[in-house]
mmCIF file of the C-alpha atoms, coordinates in Angstrom:
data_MODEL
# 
_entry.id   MODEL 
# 
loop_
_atom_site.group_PDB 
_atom_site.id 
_atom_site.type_symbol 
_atom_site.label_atom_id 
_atom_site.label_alt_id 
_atom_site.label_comp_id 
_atom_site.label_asym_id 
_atom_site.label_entity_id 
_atom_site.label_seq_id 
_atom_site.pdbx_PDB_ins_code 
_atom_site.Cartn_x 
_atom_site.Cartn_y 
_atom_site.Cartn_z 
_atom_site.occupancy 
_atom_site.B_iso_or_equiv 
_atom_site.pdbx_formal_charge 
_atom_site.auth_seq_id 
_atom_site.auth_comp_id 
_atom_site.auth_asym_id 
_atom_site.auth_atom_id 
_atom_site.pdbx_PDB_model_num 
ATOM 1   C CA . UNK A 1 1   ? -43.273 358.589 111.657 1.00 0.00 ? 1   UNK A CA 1 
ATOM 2   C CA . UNK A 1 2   ? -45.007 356.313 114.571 1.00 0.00 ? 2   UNK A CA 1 
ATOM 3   C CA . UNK A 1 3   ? -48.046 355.651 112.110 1.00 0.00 ? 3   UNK A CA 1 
ATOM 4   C CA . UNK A 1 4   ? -45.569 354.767 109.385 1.00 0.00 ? 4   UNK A CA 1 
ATOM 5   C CA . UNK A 1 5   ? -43.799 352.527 111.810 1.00 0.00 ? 5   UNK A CA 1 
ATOM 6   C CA . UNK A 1 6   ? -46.693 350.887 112.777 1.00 0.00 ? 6   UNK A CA 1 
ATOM 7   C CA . UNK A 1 7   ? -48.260 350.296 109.791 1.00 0.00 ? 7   UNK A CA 1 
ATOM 8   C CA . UNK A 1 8   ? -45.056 348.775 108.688 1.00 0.00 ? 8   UNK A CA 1 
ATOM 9   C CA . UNK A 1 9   ? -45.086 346.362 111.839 1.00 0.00 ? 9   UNK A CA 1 
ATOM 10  C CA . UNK A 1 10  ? -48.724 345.430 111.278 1.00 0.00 ? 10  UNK A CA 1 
ATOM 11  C CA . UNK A 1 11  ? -47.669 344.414 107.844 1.00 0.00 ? 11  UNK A CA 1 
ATOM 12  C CA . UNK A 1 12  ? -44.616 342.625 108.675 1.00 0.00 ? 12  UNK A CA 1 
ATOM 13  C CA . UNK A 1 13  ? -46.792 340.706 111.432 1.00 0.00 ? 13  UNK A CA 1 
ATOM 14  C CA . UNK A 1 14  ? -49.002 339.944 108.777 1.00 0.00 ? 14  UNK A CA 1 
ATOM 15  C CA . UNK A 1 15  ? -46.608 338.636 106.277 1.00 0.00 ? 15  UNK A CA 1 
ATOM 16  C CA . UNK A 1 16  ? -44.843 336.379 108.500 1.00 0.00 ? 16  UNK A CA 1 
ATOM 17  C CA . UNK A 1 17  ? -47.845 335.105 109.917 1.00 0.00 ? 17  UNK A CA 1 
ATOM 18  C CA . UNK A 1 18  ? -49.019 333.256 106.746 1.00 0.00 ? 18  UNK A CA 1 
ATOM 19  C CA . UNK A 1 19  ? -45.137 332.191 106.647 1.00 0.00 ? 19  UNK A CA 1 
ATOM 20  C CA . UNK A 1 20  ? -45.578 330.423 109.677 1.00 0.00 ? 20  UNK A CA 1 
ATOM 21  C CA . UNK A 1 21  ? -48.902 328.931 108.381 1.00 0.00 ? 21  UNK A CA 1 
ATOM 22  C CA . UNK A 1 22  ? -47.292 327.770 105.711 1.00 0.00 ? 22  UNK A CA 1 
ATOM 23  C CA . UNK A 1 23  ? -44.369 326.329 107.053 1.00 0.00 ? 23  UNK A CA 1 
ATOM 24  C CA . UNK A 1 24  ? -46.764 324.369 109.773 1.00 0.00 ? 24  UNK A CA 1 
ATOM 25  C CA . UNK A 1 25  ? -48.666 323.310 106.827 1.00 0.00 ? 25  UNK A CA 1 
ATOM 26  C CA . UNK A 1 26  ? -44.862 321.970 104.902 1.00 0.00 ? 26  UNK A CA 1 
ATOM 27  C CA . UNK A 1 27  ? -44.276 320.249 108.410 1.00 0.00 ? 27  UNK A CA 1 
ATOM 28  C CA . UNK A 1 28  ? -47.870 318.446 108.501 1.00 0.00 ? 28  UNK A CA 1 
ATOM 29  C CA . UNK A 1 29  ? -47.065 317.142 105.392 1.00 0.00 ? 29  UNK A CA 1 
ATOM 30  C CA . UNK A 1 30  ? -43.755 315.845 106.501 1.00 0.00 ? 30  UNK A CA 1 
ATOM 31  C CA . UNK A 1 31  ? -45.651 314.064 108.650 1.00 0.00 ? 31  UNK A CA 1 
ATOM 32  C CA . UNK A 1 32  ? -47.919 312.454 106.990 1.00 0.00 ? 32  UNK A CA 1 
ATOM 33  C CA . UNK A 1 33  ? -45.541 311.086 104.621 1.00 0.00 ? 33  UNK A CA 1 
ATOM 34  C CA . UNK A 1 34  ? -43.095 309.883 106.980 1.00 0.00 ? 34  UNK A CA 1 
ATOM 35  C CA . UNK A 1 35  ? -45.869 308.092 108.503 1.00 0.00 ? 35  UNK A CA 1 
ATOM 36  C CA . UNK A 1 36  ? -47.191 307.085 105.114 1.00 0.00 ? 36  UNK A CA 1 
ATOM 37  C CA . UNK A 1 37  ? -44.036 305.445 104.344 1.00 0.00 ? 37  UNK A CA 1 
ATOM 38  C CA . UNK A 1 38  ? -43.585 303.424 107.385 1.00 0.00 ? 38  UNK A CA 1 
ATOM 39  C CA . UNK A 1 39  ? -47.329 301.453 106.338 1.00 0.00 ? 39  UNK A CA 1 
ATOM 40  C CA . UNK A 1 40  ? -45.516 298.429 104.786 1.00 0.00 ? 40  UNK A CA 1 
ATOM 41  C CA . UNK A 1 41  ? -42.867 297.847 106.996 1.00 0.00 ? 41  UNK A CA 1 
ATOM 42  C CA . UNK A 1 42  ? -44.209 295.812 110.629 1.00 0.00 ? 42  UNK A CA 1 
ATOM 43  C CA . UNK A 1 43  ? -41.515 297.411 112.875 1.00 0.00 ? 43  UNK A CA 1 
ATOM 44  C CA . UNK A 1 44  ? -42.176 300.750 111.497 1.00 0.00 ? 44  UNK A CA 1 
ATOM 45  C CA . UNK A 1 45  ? -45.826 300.450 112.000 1.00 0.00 ? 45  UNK A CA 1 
ATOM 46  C CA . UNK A 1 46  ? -45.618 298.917 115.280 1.00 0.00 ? 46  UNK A CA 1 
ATOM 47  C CA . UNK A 1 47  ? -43.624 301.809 116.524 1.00 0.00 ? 47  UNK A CA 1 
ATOM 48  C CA . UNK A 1 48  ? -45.252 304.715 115.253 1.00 0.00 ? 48  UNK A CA 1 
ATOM 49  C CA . UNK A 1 49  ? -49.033 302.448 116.537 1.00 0.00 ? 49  UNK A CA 1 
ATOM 50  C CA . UNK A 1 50  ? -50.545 302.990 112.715 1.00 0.00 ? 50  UNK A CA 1 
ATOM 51  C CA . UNK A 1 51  ? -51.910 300.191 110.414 1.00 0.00 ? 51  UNK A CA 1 
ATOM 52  C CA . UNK A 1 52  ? -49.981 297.547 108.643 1.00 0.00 ? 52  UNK A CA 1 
ATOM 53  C CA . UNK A 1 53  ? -50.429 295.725 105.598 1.00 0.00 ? 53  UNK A CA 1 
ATOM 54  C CA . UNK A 1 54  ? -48.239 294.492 102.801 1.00 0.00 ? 54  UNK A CA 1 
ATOM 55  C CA . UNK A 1 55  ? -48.582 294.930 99.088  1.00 0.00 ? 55  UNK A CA 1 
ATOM 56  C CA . UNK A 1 56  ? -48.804 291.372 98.338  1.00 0.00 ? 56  UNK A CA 1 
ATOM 57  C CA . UNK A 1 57  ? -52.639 291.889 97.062  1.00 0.00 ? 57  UNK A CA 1 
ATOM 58  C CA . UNK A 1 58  ? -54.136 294.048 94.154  1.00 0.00 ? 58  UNK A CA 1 
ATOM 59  C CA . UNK A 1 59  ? -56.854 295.347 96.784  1.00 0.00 ? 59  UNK A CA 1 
ATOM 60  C CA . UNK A 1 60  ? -54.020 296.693 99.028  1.00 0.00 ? 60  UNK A CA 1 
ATOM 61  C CA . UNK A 1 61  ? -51.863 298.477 96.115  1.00 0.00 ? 61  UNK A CA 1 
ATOM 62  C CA . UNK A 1 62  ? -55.295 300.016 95.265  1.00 0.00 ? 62  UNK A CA 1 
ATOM 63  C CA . UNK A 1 63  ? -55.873 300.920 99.292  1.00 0.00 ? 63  UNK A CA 1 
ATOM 64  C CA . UNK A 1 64  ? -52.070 301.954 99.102  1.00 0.00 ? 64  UNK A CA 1 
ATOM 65  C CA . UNK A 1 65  ? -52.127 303.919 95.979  1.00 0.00 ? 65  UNK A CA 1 
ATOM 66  C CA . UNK A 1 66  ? -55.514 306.071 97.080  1.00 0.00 ? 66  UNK A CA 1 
ATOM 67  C CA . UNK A 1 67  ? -54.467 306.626 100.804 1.00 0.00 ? 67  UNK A CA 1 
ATOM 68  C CA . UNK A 1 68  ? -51.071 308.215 98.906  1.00 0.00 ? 68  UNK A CA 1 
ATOM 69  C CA . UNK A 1 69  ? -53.314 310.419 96.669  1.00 0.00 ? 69  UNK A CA 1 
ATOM 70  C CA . UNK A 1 70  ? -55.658 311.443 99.597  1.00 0.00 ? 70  UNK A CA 1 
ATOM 71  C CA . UNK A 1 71  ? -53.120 312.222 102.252 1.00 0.00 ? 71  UNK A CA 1 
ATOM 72  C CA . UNK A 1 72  ? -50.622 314.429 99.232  1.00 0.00 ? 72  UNK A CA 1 
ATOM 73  C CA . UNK A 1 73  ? -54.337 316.538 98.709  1.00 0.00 ? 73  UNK A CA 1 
ATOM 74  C CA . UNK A 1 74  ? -54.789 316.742 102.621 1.00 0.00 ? 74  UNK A CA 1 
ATOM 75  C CA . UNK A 1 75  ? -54.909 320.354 104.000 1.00 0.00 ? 75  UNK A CA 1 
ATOM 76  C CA . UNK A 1 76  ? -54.785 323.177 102.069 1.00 0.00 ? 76  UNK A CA 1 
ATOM 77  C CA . UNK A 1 77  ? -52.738 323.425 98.749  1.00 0.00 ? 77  UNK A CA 1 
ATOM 78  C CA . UNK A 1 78  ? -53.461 326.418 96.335  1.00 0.00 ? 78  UNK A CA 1 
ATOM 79  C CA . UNK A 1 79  ? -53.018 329.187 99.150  1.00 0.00 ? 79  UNK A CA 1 
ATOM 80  C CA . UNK A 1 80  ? -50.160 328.019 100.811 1.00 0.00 ? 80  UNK A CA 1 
ATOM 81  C CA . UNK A 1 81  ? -48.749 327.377 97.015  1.00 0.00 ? 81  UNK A CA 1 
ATOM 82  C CA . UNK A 1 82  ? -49.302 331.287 96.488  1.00 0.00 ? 82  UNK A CA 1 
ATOM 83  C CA . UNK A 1 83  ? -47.645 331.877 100.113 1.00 0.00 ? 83  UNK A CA 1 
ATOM 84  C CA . UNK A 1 84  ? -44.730 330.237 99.375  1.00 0.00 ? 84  UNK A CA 1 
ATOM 85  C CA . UNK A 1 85  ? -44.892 331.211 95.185  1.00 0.00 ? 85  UNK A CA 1 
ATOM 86  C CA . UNK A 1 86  ? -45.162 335.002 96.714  1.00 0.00 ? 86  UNK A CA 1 
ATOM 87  C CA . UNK A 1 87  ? -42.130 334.697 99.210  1.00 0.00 ? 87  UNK A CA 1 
ATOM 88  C CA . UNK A 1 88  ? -40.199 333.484 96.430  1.00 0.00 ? 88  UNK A CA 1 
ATOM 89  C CA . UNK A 1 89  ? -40.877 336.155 94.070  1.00 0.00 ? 89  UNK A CA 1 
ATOM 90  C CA . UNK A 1 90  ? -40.346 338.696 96.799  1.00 0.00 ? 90  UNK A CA 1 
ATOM 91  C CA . UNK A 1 91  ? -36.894 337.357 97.795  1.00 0.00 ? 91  UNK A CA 1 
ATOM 92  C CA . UNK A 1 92  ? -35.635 337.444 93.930  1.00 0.00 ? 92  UNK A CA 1 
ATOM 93  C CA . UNK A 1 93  ? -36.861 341.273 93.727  1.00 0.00 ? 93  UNK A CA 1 
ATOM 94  C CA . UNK A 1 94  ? -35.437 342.626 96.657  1.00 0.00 ? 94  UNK A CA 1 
ATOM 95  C CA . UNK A 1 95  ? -31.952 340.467 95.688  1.00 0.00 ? 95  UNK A CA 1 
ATOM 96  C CA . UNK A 1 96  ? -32.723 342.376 92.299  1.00 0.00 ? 96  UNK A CA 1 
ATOM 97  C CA . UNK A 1 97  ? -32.750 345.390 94.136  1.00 0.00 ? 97  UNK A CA 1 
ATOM 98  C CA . UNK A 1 98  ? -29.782 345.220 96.434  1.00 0.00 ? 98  UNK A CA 1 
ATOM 99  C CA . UNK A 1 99  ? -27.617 344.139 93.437  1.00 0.00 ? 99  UNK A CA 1 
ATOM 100 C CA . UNK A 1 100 ? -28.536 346.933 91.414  1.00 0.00 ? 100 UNK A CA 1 
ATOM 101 C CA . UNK A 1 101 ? -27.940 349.583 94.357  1.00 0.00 ? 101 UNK A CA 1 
ATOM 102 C CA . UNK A 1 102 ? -24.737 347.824 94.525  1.00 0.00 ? 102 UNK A CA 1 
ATOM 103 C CA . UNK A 1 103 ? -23.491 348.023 91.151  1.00 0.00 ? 103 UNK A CA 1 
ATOM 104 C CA . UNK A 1 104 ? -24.894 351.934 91.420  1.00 0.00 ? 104 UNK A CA 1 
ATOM 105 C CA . UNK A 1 105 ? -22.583 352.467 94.551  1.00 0.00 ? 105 UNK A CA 1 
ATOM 106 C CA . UNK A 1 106 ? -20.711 349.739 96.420  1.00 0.00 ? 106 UNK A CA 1 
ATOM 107 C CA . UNK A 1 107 ? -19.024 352.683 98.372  1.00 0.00 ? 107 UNK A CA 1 
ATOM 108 C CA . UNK A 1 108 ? -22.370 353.824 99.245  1.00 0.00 ? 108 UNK A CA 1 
ATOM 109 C CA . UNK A 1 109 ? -24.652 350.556 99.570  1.00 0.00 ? 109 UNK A CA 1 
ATOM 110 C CA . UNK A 1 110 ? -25.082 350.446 103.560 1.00 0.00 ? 110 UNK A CA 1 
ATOM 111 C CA . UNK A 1 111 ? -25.110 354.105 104.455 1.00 0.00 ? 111 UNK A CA 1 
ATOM 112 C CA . UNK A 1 112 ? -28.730 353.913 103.471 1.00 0.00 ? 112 UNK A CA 1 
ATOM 113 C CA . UNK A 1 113 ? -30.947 352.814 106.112 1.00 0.00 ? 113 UNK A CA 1 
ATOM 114 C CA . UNK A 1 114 ? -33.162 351.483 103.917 1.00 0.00 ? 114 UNK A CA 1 
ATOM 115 C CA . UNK A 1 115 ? -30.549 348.868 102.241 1.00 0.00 ? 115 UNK A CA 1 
ATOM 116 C CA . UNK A 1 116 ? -29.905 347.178 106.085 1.00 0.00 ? 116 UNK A CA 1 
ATOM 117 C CA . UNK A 1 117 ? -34.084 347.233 106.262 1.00 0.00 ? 117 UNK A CA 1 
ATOM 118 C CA . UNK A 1 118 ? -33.583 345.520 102.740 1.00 0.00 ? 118 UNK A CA 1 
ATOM 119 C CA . UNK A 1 119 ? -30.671 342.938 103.781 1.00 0.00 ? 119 UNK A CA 1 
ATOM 120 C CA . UNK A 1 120 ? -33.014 341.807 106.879 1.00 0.00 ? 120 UNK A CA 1 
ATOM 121 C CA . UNK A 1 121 ? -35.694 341.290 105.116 1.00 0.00 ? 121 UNK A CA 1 
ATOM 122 C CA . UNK A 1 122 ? -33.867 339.111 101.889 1.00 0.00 ? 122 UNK A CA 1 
ATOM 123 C CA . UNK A 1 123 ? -31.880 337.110 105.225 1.00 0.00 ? 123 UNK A CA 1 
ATOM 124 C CA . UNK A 1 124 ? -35.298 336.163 106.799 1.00 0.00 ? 124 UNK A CA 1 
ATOM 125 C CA . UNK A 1 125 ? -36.990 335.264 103.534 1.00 0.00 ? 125 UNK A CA 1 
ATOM 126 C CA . UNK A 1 126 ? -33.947 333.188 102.721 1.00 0.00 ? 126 UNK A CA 1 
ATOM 127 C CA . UNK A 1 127 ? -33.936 331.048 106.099 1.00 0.00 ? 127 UNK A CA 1 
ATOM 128 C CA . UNK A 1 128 ? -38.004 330.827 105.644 1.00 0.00 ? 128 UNK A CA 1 
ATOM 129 C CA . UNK A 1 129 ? -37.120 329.550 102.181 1.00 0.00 ? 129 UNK A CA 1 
ATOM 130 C CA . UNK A 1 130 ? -34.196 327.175 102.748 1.00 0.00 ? 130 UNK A CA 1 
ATOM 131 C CA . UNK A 1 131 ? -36.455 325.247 105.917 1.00 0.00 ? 131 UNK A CA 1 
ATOM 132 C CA . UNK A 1 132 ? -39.430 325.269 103.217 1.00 0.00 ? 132 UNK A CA 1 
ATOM 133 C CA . UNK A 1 133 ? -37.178 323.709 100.600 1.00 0.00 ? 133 UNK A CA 1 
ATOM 134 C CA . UNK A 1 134 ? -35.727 321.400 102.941 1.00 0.00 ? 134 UNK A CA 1 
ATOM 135 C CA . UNK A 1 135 ? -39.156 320.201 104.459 1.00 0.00 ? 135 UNK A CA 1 
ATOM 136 C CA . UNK A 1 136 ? -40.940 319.870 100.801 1.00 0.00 ? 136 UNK A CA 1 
ATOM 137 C CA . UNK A 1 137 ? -37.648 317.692 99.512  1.00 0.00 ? 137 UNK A CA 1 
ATOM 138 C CA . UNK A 1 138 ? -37.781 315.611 102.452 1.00 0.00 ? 138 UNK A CA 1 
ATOM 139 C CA . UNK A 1 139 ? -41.694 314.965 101.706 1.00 0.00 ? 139 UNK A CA 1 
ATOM 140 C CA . UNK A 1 140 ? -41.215 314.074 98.193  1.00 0.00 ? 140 UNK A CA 1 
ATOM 141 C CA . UNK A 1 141 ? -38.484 312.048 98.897  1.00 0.00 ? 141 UNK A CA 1 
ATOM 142 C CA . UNK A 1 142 ? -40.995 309.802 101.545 1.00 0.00 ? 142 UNK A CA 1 
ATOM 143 C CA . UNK A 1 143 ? -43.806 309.827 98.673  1.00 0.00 ? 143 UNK A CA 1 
ATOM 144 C CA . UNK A 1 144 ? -41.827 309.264 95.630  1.00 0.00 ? 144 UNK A CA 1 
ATOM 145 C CA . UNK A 1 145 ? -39.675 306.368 97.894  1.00 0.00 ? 145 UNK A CA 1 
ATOM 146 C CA . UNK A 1 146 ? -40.009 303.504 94.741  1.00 0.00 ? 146 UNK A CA 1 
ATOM 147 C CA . UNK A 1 147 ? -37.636 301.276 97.102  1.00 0.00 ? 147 UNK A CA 1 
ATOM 148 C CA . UNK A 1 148 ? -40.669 300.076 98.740  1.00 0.00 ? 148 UNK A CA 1 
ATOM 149 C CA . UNK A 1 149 ? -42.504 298.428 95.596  1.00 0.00 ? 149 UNK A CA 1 
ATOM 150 C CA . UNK A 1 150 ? -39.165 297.493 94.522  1.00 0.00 ? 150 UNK A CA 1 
ATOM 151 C CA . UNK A 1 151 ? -38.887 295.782 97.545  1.00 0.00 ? 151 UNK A CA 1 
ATOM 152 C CA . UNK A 1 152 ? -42.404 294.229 97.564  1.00 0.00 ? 152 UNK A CA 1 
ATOM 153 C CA . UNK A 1 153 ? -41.807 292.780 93.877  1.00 0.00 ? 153 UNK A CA 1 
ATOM 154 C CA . UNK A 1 154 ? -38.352 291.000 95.386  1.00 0.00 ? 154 UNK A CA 1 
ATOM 155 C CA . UNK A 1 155 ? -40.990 289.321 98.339  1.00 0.00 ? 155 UNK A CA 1 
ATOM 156 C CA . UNK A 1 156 ? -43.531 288.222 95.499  1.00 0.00 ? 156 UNK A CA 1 
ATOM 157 C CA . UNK A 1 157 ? -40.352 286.456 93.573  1.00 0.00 ? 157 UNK A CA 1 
ATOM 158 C CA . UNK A 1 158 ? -39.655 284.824 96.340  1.00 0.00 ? 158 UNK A CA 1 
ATOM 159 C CA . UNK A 1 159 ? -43.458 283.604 97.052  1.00 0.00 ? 159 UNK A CA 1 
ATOM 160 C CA . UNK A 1 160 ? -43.000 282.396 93.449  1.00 0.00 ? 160 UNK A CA 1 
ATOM 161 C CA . UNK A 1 161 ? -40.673 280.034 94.032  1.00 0.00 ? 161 UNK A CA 1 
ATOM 162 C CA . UNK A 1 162 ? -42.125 278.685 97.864  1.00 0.00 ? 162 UNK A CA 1 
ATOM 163 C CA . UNK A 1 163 ? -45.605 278.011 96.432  1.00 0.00 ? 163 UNK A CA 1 
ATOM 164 C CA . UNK A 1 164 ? -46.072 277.126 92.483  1.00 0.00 ? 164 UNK A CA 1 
ATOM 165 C CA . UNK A 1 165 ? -49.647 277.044 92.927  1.00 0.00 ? 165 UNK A CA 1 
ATOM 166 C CA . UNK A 1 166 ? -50.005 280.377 93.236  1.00 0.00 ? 166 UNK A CA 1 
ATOM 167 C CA . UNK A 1 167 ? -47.912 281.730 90.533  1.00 0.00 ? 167 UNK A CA 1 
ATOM 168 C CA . UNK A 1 168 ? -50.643 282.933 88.324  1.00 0.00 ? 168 UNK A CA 1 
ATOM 169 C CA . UNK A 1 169 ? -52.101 285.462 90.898  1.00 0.00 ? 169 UNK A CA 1 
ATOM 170 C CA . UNK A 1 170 ? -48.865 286.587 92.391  1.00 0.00 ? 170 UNK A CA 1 
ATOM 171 C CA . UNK A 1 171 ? -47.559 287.393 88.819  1.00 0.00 ? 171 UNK A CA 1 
ATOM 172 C CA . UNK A 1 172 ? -50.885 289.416 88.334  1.00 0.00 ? 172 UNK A CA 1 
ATOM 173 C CA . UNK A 1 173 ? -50.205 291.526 91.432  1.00 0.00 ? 173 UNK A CA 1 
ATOM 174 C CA . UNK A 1 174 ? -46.301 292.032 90.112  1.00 0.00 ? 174 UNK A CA 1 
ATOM 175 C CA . UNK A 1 175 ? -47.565 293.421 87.041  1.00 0.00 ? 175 UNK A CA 1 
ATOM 176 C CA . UNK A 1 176 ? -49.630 296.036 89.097  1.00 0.00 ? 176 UNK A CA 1 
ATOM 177 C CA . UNK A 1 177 ? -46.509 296.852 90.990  1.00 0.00 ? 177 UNK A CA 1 
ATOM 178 C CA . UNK A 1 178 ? -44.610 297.732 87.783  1.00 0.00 ? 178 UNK A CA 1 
ATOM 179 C CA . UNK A 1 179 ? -47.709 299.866 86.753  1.00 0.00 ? 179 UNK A CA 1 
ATOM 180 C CA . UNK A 1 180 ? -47.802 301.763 89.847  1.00 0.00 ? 180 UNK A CA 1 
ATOM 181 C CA . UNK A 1 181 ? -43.596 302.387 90.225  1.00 0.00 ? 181 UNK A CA 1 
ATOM 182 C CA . UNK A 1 182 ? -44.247 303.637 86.718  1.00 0.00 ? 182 UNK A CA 1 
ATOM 183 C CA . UNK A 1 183 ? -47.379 305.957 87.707  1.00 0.00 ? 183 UNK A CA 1 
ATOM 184 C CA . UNK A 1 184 ? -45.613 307.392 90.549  1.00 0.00 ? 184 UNK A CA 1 
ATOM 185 C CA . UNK A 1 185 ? -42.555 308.269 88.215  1.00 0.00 ? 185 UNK A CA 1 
ATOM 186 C CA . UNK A 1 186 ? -45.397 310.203 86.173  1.00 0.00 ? 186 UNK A CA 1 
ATOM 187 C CA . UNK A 1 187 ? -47.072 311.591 88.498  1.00 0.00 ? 187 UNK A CA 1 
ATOM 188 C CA . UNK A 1 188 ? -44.330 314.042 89.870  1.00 0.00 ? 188 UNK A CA 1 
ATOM 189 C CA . UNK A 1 189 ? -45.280 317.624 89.524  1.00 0.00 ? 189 UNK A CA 1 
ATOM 190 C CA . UNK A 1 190 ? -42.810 319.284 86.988  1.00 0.00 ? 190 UNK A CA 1 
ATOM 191 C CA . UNK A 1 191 ? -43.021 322.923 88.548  1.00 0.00 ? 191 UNK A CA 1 
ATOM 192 C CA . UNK A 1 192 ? -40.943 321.866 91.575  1.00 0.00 ? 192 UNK A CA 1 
ATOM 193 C CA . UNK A 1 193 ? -37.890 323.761 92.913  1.00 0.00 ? 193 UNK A CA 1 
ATOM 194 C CA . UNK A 1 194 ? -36.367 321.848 96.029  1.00 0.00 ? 194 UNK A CA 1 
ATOM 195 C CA . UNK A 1 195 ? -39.448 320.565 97.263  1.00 0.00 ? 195 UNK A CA 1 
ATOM 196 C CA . UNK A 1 196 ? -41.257 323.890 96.303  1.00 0.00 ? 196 UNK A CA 1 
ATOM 197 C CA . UNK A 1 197 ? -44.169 324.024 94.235  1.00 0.00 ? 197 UNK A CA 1 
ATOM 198 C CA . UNK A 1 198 ? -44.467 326.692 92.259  1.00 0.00 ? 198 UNK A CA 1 
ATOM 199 C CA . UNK A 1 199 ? -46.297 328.799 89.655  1.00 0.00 ? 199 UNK A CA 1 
ATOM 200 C CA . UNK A 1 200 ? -45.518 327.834 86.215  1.00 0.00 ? 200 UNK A CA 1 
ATOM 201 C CA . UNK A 1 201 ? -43.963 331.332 85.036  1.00 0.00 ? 201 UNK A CA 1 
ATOM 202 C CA . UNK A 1 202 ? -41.981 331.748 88.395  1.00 0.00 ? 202 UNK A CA 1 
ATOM 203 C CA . UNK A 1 203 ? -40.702 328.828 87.852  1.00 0.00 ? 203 UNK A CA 1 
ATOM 204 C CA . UNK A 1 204 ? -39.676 329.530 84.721  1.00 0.00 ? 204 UNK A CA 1 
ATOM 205 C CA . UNK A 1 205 ? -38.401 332.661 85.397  1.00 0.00 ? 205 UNK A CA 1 
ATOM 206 C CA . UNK A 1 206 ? -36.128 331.304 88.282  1.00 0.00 ? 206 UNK A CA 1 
ATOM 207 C CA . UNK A 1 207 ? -34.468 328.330 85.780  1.00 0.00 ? 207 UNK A CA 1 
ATOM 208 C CA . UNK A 1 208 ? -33.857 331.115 82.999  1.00 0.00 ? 208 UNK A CA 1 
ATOM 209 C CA . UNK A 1 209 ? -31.867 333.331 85.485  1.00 0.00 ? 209 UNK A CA 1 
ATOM 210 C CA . UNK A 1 210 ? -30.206 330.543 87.666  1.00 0.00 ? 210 UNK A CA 1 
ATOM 211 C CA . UNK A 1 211 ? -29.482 328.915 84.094  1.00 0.00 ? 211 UNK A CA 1 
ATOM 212 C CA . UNK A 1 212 ? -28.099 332.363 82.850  1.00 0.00 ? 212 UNK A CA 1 
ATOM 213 C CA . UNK A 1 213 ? -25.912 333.306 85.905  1.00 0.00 ? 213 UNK A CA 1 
ATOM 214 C CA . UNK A 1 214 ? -24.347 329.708 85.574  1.00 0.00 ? 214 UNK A CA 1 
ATOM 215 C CA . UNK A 1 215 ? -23.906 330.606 82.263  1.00 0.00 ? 215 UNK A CA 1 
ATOM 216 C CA . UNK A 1 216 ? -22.211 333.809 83.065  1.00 0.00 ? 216 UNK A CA 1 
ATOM 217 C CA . UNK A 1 217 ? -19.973 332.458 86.009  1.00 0.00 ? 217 UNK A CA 1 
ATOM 218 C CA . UNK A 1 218 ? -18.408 329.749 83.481  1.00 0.00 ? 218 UNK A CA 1 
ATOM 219 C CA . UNK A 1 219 ? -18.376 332.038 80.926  1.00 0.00 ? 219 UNK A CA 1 
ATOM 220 C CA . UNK A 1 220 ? -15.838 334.731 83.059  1.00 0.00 ? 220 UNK A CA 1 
ATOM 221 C CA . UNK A 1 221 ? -14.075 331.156 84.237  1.00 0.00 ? 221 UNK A CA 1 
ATOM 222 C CA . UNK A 1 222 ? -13.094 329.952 80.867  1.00 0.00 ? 222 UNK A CA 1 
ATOM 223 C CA . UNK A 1 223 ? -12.840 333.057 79.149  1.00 0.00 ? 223 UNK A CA 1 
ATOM 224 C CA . UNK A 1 224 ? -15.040 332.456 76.167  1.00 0.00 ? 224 UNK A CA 1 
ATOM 225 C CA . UNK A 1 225 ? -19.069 332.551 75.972  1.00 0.00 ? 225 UNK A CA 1 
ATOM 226 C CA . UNK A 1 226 ? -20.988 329.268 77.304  1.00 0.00 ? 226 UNK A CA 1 
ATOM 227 C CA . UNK A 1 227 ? -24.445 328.947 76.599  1.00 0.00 ? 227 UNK A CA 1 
ATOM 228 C CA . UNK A 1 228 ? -26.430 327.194 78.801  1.00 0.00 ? 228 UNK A CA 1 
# 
């Protein structure tokens, strides 16, 4: 029994170790993009003490466009991915798990000590999950902010009408704006979940069942079958 229960707290040390790595990695990335998105703005920058320049020029939308690319690949990406893609999976089984010992024996459920070990374990996966899914949709939000070329296009207008001369190149650099708000529309990853990224299949997995207990939860509300 004291080898079993150590083994079991060197693994549990283990696992939540490379939770915490990854949830230092989701909060460097915060980072980074809230500092990415206060470039363009002078008070921002002057605040925070980081560079400044506006998108007024092709060579800056280029400088803007690559710095975006290159901090988004910063750090590491395909093993935290499987981290968080793993503690996903992990909390869906052991929900799978409970509910069946449930429907087997409400009565029954928590005389088991097993079922409390299995109830901590789906409560601590589901905090690490919900401050995951809360930093990654607060990241995307900063990189995938399209207010800020928006807002950039409305200062070229306006630079149209002060100087005439110039109307020829500013137009030029409007045109790249629309190209880019359009490339960064593109250029969101479809496998996301909140912020998550995940593996293709698990995150197909999760929208069939989330899609088919919706589908059962109207279906008991109306009384008829809904498919969704």
């Amino acid at each position: 029994s004291a080898i079993n229960f150590l083994e079991r707290l060197c693994l549990t040390w283990m696992f939540f170790f490379m939770m915490c790595v990854a949830e230092r990695t989701y909060k460097q990335r915060f980072l980074f993009a809230k500092l990415f998105s206060h470039i363009t703005s002078a008070r921002k920058a002057r605040k925070y003490e980081i560079p400044h320049f506006r998108l007024k020029k092709v060579e800056n939308i280029k400088i803007w466009l690559s710095l975006r690319s290159y901090l988004k690949r910063r750090g590491p990406q395909r093993s935290v991915d499987v981290v968080v893609s793993s503690v996903f999976l992990l909390a869906l089984s052991i929900a799978f798990i409970c509910c069946a010992q449930v429907l087997k024996g409400h009565k029954t459920f928590l005389s088991a000590a097993y079922n409390w070990e299995f109830l901590m374990w789906e409560a601590a996966l589901l905090l690490f999950l919900l401050r995951l899914a809360s930093l990654g949709s607060e990241t995307n939000k900063k990189y995938s902010n399209i207010s800020i070329l928006l807002t950039e296009q409305i200062n070229l207008y306006l630079k149209m009408e002060k100087k005439p001369n110039k109307k020829e190149q500013l137009s030029l650099v409007n045109s790249v704006l629309k190209l880019s708000t359009k490339l960064l529309k593109e250029l969101d990853s479809p496998f996301r979940l909140y912020g998550l990224t995940m593996n293709p299949l698990i995150y197909n997995i999760t929208r069939v069942v989330i899609l088919s207990a919706v589908s059962g939860v109207i279906s008991d509300l109306l009384g008829f079958n809904i498919r969704v």
